[in-house]
C-alpha positions as a Markdown table, in Angstrom:
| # | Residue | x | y | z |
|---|---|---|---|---|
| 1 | Unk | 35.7 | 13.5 | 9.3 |
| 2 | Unk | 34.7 | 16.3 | 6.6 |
| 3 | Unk | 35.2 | 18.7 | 10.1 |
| 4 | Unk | 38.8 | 17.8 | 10.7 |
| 5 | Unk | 39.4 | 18.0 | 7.0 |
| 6 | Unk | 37.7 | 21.5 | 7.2 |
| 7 | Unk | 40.1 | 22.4 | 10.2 |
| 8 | Unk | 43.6 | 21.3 | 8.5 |
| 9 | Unk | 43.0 | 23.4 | 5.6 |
| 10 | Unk | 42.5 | 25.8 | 7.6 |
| 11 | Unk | 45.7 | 25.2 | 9.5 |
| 12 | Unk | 47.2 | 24.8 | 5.9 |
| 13 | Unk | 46.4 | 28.6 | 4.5 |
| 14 | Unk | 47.1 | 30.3 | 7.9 |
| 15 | Unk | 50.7 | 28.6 | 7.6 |
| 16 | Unk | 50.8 | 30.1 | 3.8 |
| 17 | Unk | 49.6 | 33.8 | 5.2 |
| 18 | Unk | 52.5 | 33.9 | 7.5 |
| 19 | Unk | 55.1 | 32.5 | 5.2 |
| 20 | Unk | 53.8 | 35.3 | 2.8 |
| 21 | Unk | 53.7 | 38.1 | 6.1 |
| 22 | Unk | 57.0 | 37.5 | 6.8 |
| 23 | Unk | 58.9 | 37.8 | 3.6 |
| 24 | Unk | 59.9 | 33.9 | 2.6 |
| 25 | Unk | 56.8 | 33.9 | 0.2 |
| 26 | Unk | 59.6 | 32.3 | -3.0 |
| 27 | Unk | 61.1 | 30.3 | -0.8 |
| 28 | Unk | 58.2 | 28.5 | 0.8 |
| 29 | Unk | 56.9 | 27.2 | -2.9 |
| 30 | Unk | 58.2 | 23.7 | -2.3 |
| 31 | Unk | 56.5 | 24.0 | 1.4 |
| 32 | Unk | 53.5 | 25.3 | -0.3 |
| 33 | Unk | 53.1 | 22.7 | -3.1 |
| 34 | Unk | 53.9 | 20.0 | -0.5 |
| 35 | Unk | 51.4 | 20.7 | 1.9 |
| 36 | Unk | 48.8 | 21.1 | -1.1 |
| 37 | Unk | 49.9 | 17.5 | -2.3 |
| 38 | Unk | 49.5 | 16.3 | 1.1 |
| 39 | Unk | 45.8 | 18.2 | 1.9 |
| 40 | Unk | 44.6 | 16.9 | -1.4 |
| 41 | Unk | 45.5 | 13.5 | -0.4 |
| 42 | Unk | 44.0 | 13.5 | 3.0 |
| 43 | Unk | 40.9 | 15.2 | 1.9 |
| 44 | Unk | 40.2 | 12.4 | -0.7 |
| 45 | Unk | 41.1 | 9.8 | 2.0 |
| 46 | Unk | 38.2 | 11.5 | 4.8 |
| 47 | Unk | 36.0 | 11.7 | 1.8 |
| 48 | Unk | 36.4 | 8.0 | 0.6 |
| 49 | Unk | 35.8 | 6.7 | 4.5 |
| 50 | Unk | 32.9 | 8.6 | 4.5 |
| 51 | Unk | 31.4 | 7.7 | 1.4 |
| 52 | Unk | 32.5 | 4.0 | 2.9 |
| 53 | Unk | 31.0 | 4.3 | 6.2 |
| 54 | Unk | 27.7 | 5.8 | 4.5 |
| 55 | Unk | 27.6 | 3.1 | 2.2 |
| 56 | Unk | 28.1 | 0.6 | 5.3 |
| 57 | Unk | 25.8 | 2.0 | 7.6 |
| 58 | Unk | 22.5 | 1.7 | 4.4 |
| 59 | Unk | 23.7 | -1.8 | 4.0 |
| 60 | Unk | 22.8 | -2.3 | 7.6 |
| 61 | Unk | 19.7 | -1.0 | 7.5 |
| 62 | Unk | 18.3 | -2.3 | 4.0 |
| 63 | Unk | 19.5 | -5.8 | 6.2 |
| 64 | Unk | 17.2 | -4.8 | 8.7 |
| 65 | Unk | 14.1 | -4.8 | 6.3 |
| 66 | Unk | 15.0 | -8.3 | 4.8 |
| 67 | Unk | 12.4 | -10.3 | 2.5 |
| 68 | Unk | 10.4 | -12.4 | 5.1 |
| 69 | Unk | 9.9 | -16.2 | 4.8 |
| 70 | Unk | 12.2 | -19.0 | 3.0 |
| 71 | Unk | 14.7 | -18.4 | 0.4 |
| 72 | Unk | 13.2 | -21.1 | -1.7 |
| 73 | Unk | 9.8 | -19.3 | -2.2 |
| 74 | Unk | 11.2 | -16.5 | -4.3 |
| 75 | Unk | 10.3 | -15.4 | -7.9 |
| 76 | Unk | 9.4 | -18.6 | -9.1 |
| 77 | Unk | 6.1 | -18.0 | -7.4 |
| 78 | Unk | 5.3 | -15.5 | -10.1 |
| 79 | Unk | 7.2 | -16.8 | -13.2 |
| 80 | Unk | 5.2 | -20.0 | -12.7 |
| 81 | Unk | 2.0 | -19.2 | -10.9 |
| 82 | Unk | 0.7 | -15.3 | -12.2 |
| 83 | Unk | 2.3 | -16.3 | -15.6 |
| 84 | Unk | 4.4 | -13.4 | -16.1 |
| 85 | Unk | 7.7 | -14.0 | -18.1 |
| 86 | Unk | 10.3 | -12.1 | -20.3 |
| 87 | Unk | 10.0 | -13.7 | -23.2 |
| 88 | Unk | 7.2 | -14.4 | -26.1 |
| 89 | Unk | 6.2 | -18.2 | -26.5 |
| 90 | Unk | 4.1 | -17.9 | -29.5 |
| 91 | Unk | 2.5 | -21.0 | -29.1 |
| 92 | Unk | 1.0 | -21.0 | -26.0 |
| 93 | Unk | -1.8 | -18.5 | -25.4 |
| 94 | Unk | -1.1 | -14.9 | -25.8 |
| 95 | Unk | -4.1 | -14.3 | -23.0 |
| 96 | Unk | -1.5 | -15.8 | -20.4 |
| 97 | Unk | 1.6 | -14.2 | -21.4 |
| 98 | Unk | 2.3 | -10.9 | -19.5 |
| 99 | Unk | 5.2 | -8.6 | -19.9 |
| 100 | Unk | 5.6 | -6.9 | -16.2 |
| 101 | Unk | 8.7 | -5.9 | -14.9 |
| 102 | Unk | 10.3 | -7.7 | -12.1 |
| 103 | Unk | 11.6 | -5.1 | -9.0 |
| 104 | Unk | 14.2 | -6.7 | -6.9 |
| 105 | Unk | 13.2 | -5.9 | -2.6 |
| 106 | Unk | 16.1 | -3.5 | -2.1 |
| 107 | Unk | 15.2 | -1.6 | -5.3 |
| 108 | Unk | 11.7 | -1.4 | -3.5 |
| 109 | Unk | 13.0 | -0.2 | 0.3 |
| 110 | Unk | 15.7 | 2.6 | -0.9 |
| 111 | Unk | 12.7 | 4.1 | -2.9 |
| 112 | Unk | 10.5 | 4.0 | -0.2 |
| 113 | Unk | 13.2 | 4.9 | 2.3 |
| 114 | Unk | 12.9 | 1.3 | 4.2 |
| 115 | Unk | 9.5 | 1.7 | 4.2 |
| 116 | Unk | 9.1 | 4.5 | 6.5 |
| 117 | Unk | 5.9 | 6.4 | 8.1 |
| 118 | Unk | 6.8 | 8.7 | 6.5 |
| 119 | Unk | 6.5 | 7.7 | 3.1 |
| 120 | Unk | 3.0 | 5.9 | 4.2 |
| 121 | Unk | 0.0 | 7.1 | 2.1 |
| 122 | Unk | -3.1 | 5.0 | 3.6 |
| 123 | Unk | -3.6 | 1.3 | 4.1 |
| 124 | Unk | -6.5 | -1.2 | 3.2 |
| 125 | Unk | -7.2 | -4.6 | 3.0 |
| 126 | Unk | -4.2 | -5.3 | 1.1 |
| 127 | Unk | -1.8 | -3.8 | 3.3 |
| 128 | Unk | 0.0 | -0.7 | 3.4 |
| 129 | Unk | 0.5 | 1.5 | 0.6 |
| 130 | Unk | 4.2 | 3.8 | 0.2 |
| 131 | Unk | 5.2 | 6.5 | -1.8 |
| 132 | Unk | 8.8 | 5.9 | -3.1 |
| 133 | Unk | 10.7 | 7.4 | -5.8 |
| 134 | Unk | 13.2 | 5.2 | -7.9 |
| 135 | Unk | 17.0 | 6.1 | -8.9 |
| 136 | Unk | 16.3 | 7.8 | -12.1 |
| 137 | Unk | 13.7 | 10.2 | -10.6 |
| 138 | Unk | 10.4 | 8.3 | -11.2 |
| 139 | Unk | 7.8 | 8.8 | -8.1 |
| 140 | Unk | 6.0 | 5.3 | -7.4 |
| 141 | Unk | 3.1 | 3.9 | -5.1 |
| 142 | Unk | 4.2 | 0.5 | -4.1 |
| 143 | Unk | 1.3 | -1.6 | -2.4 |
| 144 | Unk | 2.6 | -4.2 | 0.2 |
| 145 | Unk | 0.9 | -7.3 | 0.9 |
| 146 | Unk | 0.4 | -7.5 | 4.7 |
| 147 | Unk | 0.4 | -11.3 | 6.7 |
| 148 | Unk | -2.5 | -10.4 | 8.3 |
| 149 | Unk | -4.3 | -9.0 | 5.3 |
| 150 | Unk | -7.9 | -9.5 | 4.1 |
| 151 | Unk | -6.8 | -10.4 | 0.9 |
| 152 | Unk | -3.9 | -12.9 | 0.1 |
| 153 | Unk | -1.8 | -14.4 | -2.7 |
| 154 | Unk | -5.1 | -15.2 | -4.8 |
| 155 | Unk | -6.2 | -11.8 | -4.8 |
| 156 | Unk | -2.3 | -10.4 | -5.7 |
| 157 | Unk | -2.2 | -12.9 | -8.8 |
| 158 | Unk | -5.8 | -12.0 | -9.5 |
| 159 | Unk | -4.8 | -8.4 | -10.2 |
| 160 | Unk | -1.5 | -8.7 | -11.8 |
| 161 | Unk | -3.3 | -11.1 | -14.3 |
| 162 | Unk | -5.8 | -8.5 | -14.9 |
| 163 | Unk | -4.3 | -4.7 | -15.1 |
| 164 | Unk | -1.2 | -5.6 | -16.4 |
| 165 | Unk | -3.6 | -6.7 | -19.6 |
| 166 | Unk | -5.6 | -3.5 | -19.3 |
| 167 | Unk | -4.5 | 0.4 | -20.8 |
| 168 | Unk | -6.8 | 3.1 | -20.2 |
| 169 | Unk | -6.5 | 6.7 | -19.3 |
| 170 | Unk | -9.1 | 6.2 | -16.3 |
| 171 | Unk | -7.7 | 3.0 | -14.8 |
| 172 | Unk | -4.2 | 2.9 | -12.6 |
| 173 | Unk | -1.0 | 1.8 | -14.4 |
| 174 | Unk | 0.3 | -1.0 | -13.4 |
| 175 | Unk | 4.6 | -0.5 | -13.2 |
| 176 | Unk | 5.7 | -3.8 | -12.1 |
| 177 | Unk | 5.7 | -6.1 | -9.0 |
| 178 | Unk | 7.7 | -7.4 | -6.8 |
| 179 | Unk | 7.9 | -11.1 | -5.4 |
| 180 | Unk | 10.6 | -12.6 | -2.8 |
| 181 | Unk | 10.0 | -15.2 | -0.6 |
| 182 | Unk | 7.1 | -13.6 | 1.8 |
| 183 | Unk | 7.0 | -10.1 | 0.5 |
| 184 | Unk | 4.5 | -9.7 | -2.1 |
| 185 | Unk | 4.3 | -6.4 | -3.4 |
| 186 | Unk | 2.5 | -4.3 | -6.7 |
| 187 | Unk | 4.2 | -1.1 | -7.7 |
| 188 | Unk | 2.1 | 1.7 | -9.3 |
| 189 | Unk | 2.3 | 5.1 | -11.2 |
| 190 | Unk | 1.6 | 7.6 | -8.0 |
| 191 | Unk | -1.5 | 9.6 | -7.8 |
| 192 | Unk | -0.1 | 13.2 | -6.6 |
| 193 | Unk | -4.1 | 13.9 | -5.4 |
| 194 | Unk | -4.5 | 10.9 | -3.5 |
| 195 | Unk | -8.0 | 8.7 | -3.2 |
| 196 | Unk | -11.2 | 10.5 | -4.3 |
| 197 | Unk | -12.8 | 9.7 | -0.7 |
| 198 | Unk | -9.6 | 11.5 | 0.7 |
| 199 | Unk | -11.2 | 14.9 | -1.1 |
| 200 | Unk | -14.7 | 14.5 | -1.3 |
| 201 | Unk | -15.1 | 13.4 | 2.6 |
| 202 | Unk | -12.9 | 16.3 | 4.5 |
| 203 | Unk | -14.1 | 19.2 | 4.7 |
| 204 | Unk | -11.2 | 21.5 | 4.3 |
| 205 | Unk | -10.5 | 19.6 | 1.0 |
| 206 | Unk | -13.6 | 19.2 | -0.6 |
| 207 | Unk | -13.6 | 23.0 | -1.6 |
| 208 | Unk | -10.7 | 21.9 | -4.6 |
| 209 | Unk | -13.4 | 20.4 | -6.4 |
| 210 | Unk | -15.9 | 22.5 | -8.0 |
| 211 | Unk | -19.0 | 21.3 | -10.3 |
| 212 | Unk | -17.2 | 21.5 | -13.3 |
| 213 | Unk | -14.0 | 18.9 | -11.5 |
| 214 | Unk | -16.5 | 16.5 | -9.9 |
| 215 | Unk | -18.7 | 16.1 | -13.3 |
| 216 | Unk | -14.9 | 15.4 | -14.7 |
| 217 | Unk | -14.5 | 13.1 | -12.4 |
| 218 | Unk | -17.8 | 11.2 | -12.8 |
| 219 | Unk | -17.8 | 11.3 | -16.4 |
| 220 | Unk | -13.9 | 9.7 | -16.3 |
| 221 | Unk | -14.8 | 6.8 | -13.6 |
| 222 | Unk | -17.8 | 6.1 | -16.4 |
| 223 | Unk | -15.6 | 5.9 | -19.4 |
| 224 | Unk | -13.2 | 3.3 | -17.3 |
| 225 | Unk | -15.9 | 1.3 | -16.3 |
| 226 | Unk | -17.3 | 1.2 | -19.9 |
| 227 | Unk | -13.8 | 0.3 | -20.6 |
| 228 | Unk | -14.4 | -2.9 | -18.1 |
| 229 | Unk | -17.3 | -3.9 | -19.4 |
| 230 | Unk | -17.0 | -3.4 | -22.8 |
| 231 | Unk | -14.3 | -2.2 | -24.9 |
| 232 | Unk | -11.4 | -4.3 | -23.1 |
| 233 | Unk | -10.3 | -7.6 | -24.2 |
| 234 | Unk | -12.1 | -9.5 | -21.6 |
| 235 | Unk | -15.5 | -8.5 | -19.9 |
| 236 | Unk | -14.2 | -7.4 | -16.6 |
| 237 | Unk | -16.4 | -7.0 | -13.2 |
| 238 | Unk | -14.5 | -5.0 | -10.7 |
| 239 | Unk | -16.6 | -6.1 | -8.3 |
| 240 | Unk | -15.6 | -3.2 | -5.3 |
| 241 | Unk | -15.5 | 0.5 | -6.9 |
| 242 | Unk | -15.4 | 2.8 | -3.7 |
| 243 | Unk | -14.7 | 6.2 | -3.5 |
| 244 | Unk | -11.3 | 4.7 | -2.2 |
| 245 | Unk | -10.6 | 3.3 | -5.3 |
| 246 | Unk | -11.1 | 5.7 | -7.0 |
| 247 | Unk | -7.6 | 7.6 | -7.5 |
| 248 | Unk | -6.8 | 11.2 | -8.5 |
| 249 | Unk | -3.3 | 12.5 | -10.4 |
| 250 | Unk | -2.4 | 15.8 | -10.3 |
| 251 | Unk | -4.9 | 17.1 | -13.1 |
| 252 | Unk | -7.3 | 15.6 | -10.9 |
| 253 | Unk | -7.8 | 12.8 | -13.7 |
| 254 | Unk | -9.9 | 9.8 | -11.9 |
| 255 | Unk | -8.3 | 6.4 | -12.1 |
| 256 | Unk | -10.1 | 3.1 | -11.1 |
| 257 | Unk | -7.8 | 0.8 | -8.8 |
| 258 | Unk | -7.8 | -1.8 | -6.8 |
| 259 | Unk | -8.2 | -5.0 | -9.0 |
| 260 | Unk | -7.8 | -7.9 | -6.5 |
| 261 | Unk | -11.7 | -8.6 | -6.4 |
| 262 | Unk | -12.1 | -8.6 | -10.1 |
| 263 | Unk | -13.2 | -11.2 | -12.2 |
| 264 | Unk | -13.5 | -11.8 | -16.3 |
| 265 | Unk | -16.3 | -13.4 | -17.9 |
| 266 | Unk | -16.6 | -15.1 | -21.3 |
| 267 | Unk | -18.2 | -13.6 | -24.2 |
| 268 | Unk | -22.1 | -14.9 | -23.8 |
| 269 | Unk | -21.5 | -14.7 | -19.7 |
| 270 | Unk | -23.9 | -12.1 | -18.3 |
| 271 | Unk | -23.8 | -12.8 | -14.5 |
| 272 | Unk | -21.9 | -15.4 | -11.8 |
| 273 | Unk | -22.8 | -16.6 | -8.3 |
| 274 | Unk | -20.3 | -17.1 | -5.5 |
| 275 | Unk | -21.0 | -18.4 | -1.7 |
| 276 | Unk | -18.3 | -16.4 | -0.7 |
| 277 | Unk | -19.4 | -12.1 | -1.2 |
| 278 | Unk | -16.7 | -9.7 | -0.4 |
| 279 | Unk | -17.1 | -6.1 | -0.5 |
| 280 | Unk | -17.8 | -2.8 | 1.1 |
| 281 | Unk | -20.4 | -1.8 | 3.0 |
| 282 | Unk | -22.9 | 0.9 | 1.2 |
| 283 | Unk | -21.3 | 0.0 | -2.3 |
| 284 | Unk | -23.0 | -3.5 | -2.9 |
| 285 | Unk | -25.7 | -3.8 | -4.8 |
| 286 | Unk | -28.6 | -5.9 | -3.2 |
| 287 | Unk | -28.5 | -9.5 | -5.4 |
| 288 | Unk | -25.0 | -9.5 | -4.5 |
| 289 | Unk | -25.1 | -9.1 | -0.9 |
| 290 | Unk | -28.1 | -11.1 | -0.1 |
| 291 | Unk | -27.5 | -14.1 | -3.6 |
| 292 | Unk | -24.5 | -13.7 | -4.0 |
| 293 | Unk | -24.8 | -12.5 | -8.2 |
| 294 | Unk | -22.5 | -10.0 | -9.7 |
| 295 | Unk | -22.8 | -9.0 | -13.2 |
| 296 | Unk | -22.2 | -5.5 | -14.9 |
| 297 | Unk | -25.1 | -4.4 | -13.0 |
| 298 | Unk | -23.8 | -4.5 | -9.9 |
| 299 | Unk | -21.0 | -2.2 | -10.8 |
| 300 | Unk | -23.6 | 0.2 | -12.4 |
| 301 | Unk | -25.4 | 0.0 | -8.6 |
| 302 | Unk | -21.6 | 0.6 | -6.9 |
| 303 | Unk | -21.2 | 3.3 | -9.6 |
| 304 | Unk | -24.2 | 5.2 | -9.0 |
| 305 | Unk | -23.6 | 5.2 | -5.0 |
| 306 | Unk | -20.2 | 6.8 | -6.0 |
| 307 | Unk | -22.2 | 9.4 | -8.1 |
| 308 | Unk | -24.5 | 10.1 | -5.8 |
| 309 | Unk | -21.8 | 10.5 | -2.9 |
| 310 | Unk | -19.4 | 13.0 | -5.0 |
| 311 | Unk | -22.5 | 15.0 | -5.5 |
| 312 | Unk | -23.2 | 15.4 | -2.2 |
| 313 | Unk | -20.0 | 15.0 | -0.3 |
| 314 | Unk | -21.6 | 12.6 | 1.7 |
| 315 | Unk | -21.3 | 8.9 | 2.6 |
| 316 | Unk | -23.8 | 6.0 | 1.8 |
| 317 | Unk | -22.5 | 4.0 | 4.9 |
| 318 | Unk | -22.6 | 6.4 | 7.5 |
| 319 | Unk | -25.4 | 9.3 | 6.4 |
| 320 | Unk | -27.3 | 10.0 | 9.1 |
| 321 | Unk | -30.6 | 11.9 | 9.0 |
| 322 | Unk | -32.2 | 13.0 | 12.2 |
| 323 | Unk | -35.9 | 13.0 | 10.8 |
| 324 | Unk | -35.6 | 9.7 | 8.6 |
| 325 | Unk | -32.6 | 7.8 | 9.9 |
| 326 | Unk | -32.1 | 6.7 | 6.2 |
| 327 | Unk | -28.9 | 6.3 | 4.2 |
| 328 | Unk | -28.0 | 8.5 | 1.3 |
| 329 | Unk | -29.9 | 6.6 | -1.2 |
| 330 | Unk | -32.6 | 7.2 | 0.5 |
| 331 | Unk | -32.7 | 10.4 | 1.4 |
| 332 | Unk | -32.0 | 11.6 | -2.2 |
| 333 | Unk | -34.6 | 9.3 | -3.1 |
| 334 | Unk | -37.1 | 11.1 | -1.0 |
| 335 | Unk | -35.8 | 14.6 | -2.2 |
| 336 | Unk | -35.8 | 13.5 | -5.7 |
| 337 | Unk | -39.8 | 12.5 | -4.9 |
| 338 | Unk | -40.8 | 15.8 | -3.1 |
| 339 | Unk | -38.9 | 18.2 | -6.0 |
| 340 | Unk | -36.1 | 19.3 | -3.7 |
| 341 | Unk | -33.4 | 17.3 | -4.8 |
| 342 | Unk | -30.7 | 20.1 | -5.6 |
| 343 | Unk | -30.3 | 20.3 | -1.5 |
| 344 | Unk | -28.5 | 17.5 | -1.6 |
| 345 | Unk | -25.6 | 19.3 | -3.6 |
| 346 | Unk | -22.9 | 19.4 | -1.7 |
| 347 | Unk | -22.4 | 23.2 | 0.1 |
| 348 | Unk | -18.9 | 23.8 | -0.5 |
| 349 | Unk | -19.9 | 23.3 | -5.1 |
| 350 | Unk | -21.1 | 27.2 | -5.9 |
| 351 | Unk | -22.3 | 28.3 | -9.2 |
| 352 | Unk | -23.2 | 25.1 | -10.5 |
| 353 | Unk | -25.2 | 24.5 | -13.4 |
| 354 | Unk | -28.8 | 23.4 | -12.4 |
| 355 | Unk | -29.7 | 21.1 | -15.4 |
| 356 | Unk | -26.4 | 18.9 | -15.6 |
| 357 | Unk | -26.8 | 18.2 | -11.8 |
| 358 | Unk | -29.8 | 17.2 | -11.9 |
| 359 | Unk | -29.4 | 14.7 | -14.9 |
| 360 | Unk | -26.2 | 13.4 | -13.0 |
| 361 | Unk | -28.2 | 12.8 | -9.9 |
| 362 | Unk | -31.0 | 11.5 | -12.4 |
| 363 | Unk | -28.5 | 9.1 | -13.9 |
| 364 | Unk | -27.2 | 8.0 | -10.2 |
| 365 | Unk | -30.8 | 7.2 | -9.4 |
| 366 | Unk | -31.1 | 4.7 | -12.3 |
| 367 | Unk | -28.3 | 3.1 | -11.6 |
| 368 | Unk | -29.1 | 2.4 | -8.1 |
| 369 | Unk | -32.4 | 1.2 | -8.5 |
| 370 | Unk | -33.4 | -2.6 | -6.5 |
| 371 | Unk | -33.9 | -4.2 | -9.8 |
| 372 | Unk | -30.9 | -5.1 | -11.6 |
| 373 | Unk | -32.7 | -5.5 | -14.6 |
| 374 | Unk | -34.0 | -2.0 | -14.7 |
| 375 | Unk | -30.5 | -0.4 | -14.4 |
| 376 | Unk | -29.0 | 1.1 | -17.3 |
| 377 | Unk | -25.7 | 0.0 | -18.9 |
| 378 | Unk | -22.3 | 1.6 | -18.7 |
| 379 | Unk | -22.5 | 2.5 | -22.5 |
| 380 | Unk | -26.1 | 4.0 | -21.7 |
| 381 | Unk | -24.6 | 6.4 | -18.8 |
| 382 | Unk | -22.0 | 7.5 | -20.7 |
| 383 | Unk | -24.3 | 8.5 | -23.5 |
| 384 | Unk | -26.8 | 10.1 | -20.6 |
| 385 | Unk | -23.9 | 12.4 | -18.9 |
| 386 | Unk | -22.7 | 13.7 | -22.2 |
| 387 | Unk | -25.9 | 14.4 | -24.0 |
| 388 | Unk | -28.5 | 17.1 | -22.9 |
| 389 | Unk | -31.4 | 15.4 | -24.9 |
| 390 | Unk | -30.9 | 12.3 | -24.0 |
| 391 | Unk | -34.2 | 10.2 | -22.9 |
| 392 | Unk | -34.0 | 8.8 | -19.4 |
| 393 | Unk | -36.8 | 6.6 | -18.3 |
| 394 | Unk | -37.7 | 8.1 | -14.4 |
| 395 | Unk | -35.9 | 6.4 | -11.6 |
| 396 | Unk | -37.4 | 3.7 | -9.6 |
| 397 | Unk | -37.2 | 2.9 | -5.8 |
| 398 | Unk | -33.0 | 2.6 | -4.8 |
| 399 | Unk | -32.2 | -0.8 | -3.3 |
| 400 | Unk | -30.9 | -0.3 | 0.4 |
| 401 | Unk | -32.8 | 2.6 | 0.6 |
| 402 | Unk | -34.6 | 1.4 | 4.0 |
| 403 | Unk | -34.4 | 2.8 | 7.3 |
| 404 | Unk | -31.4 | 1.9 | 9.9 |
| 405 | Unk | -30.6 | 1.6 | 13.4 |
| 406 | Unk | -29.0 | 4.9 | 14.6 |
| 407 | Unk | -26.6 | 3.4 | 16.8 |
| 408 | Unk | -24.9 | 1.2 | 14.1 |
| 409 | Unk | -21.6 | 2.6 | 12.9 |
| 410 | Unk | -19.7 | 3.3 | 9.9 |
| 411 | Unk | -17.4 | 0.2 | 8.5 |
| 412 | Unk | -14.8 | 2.8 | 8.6 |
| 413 | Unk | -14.7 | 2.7 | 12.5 |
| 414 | Unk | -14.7 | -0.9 | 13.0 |
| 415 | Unk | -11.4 | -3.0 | 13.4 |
| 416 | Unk | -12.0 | -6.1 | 11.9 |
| 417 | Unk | -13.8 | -7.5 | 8.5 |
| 418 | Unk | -17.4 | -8.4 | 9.4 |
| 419 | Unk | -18.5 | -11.7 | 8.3 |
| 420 | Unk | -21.8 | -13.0 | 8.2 |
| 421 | Unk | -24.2 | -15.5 | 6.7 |
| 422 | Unk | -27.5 | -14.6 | 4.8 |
| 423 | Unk | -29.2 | -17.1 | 1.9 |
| 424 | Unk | -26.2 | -19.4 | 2.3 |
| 425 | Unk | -24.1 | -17.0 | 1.1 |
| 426 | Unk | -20.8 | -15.9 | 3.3 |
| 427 | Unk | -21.1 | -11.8 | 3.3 |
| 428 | Unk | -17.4 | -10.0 | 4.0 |
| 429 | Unk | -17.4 | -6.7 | 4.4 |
| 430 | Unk | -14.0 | -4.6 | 4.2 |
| 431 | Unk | -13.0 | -2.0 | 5.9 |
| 432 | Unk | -13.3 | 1.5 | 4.5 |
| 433 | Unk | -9.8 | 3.0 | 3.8 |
């Protein structure tokens, strides 16, 4: 349309030139200003069927990504089931009243461009996970909630309830959500640098972070977890921190996500059993994989395998060494023992200051070691990665720190959760992302 509106005006000013060449320029002013009047007009009218048809043709398509399931299971199942709502009832408890705003479905598919691959930025046991970026400008990660996922509408209300109660600068903000009929979706402030495995894991990205970022880093992902534990308004157990959690903004600022495993205990409440373990392989600290018992300590073990692993670039689930066959926590263990433990550095980190790695390997040691008891708190690490005179006790043996089969394969390679049974207690793990 905007071509044959290109061609007539052409046609138009040729007509003008040769009214002008050959001498009746005056008298062809009414000509002229009628033909203007009469371009204008059909140069508005290709315009307006083309803004039409556009409009038409995105109707169509936002129709193809419909909401799936049953009108009748629509927002209610958030308004009455993850307590969210608009207004303030003072007299009901204030620990159940959330304030989160609502995003209608088409809101969520023309940011994220109907959910194309190409707005895709990594998937997990949730679902998929899109960039989109909303009318006014705003860039977004929207999380969508897969049939087929791991996790289901438990593990959605479970994190809404939780992060949208929680404001830190080292956890992930929490935007809003979206809930109609079968879709299920969480919409998040979007980390420009990704996950923390996605750097720390590839090779041609790992050289970004120097010493001086990945001590940032570490220092940060302590602060939130301190945050969990202790400073928030409820006692909070993530209960799967991952290098995949573990996001990164622009300034490379680490940000603890993932909430859908997490649970709160009371005041006095120091640990919980469950029959039912769900987590990631290389992460879980040994009472909770083999018992079933989580308490703050287990997050200090998940934490100090992250430590450990953004030191060294390497993975706990996965390391292989050709002499030992042991995972990372073992082989730093048996570096730590024999005085060489600044080879496990990773070798793309140059210049780096001797004494602060070695106390942050020092302090992932501690945390991983068997005995829950003998781990330090989260206040206690913080304190030992800022201070250079702190006192630290000396590490004792890691838990999981055993040899392994050489032919068994990363969790990040496998298809499917693995599910198995050990003390009575049902052990999930998740796939890597």
């Amino acid at each position: 349309m905007l071509k044959v509106a290109k061609i007539y005006t052409l046609d138009w000013l040729l007509l003008i030139l040769n009214l002008f060449v050959s001498g009746d320029g005056a008298n062809a002013t009414p000509i002229i200003i009628g033909v203007t009047v009469g371009s204008a007009i059909l140069i508005l009218g290709l315009v307006a069927c083309f803004l039409w048809r556009r409009k038409t043709l995105l109707g169509r398509q936002i129709r193809k990504t419909e909401p799936r399931g049953h009108p009748e299971r629509s927002q209610d199942l958030l308004l009455n089931q993850v307590v969210i709502s608009s207004k303030r009832d003072y007299s009901a408890d204030k620990t159940d009243d959330l304030e989160l705003p609502l995003f209608d479905f088409e809101t969520i598919v023309r940011a994220t461009d109907n959910f194309t691959d190409y707005n895709k930025l990594g998937q997990g046991g949730f679902g998929i996970v899109y960039k989109g970026r909303l009318l006014e400008g705003q860039e977004i990660a929207v999380k969508r909630l897969s049939r087929n996922s791991g996790q289901g509408i438990e593990e959605f209300k479970n994190e809404v309830r939780l992060i949208a109660k929680l404001q830190h600068r080292n956890l992930v903000r929490l935007l809003g959500c979206c809930v109609e009929m079968d879709e299920k979706m969480l919409v998040y402030e979007y980390m420009e640098n990704r996950s923390l495995d996605s750097v720390i894991f590839d090779k041609a990205r790992s050289s970004i972070l120097n010493w001086q970022r990945r001590f940032n880093i570490i220092c940060g992902i302590a602060r939130g977890l301190l945050y969990l534990h202790q400073d928030s308004r409820f006692r909070i157990i993530h209960r799967d921190l991952k290098a995949s959690n573990i996001l990164l903004d622009k300034e490379m600022t680490p940000k603890i996500s993932d909430f859908g495993m997490a649970r709160i205990f009371g005041g006095d409440q120091t640990e919980q059993n469950t029959k039912r373990v769900v987590g990631t392989y290389g992460y879980m600290s040994p009472e909770y994989a083999m018992d079933g018992l989580f308490s703050v300590k287990s997050d200090v073990f998940s934490f100090g395998v992250l430590l450990l692993e953004t030191v060294s670039g390497k993975k706990n689930r996965g390391f292989y060494h050709s002499n030992n066959e042991l995972n990372l926590l073992g082989h730093v263990w048996r570096l730590w023992k024999e005085g060489k433990v600044l080879e496990m550095v990773d070798s793309s980190v140059d210049n780096y200051p001797a004494n602060e790695v070695l106390r942050c390997i020092h302090v992932g040691l501690l945390c991983v070691q068997e005995n829950a008891e003998e781990r330090p708190t989260m206040a206690s690490v913080v304190l030992m990665l800022s201070s250079e005179t702190a006192t630290m006790p000396q590490p004792k043996t890691p838990g999981f720190c055993l040899g392994r089969n050489p032919i068994e394969t990363d969790s990040s390679s496998s298809k499917h959760d693995e599910t198995f049974t050990v003390n009575q207690v049902t052990v999930t793990m998740l796939n890597a992302r």
